[in-house]
C-alpha positions in Angstrom: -5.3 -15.3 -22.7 -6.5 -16.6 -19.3 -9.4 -15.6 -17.4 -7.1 -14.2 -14.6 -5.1 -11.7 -17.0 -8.1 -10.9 -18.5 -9.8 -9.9 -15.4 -10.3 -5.7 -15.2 -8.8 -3.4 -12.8 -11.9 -2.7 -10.7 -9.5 -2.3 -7.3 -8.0 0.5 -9.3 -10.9 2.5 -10.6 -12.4 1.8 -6.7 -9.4 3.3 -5.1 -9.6 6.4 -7.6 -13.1 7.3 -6.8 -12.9 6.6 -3.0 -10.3 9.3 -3.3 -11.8 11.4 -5.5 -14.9 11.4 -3.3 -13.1 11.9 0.0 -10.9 14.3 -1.2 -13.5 16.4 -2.8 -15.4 16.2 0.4 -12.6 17.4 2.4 -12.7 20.2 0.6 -15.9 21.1 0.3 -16.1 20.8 4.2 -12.9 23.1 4.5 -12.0 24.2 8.1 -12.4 22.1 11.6 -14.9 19.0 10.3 -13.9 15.1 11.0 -14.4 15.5 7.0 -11.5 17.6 6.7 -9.3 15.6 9.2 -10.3 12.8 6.8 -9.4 13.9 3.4 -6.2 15.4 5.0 -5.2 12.1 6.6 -6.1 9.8 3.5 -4.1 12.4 1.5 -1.1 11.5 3.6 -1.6 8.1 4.4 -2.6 7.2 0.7 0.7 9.1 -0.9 2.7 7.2 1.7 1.6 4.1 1.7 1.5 3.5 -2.0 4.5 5.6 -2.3 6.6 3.3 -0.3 5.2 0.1 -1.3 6.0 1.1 -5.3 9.2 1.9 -4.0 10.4 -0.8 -1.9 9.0 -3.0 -4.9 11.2 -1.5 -7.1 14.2 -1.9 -4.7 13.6 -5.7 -4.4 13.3 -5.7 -8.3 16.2 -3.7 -8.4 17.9 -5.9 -5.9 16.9 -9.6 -8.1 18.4 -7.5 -11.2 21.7 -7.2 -9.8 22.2 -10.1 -7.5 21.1 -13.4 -9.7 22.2 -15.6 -7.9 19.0 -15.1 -5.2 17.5 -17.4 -7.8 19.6 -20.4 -6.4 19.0 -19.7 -2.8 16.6 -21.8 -1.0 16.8 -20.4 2.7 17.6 -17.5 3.5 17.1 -17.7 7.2 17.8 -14.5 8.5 14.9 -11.8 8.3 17.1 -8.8 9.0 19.5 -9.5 5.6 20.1 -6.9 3.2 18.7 -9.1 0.4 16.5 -10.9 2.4 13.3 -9.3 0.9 14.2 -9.1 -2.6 14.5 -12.9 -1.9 11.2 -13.2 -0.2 9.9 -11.6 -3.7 11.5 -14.7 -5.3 10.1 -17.1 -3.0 6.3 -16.2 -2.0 5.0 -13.0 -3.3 2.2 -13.5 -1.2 4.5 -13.5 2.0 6.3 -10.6 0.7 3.0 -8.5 -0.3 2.2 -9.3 3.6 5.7 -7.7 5.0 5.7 -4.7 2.6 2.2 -4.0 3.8 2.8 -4.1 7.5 6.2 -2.2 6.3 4.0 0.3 4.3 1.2 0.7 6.9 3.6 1.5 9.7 5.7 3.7 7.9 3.0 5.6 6.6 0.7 5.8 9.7 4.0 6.7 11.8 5.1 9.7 9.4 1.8 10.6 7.9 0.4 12.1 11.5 3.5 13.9 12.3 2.8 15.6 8.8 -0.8 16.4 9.9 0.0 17.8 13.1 2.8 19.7 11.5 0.2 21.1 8.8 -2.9 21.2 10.4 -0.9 23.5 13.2 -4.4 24.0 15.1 -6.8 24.1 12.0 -8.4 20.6 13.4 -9.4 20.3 16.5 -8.3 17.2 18.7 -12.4 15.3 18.5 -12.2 15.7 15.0 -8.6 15.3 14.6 -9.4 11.2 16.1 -12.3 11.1 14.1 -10.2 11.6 10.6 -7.6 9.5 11.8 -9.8 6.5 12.5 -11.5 6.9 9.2 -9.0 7.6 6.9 -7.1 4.3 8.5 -10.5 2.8 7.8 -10.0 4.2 4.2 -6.4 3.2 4.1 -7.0 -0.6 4.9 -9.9 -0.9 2.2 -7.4 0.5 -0.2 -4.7 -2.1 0.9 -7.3 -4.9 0.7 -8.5 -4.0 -2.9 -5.3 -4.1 -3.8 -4.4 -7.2 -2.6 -7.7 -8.8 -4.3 -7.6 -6.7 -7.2 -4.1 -6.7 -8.3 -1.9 -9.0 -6.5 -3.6 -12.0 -6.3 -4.3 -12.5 -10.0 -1.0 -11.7 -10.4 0.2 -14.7 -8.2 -1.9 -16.9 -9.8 -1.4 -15.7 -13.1 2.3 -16.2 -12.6 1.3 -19.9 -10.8 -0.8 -20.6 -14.1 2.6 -19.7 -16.2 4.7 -22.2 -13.9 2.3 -25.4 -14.0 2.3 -25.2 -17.8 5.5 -24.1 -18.5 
């Protein structure tokens, strides 16, 4: 077993009690607090985030499964193609981990505020309502960068490792 594979999941138990604690602070701080705005936002941002990135993993793996013959491409050329990210996955997982996050980040910063507007209906004030965005996308970047440190770049190398002595 290498030393990369038999590294522990630190990013994971980090990202658990970051939430735990903000959440539980949020809640504890119930009513018009940045704290509040915070926990609500992370909520959202956090489920959408790693949500969609699980997901549009799974459709690129889903994708590979059913098309084989992305194994044989070399260039694909064209960003916008159907396939084209399932290929990416193929290619350079480190690419592709950088395109799903600016993906995932958008996607969730873009529908996650609609959501707190739509369910914070006035509970939040505006001040406060900044404050907990600009935190939890504080929070929501840390999570993204322990994931990339914790998880997916042992993983690279541990599939590099597999390839230079295979």
């Amino acid at each position: 077993m290498s030393a990369v594979s038999s590294r522990p999941r630190y990013w994971l138990v980090a990202n658990a009690v970051v939430f735990i604690v903000i959440e539980t602070a949020g809640y504890l701080f119930l009513g018009d607090t940045p704290v509040a705005a915070t926990a609500f936002f992370h909520l959202l941002f956090s489920i959408l985030f790693f949500g969609f990135f699980f997901a549009f993993y799974a459709g690129s793996v889903y994708v590979i499964a059913q098309n084989p013959w992305l194994r044989d491409v070399r260039d694909m050329k064209v960003f916008g193609a159907g396939n084209y990210m399932a290929w990416l996955l193929l290619q350079d997982e480190e690419e592709w981990f950088v395109y799903a996050t600016i993906i995932g980040v958008l996607v969730s910063v873009l529908f996650g505020t609609p959501l707190f507007l739509l369910f914070a209906d006035g509970h939040i004030n505006i001040p406060n309502s900044y404050i907990g965005f600009c935190a939890a996308c504080l929070l929501l970047g840390l999570s993204v960068w322990s994931l990339r440190e914790g998880y997916w770049k042992p993983k690279s190398a541990r599939i590099e490792q597999e390839h230079q002595a295979g």
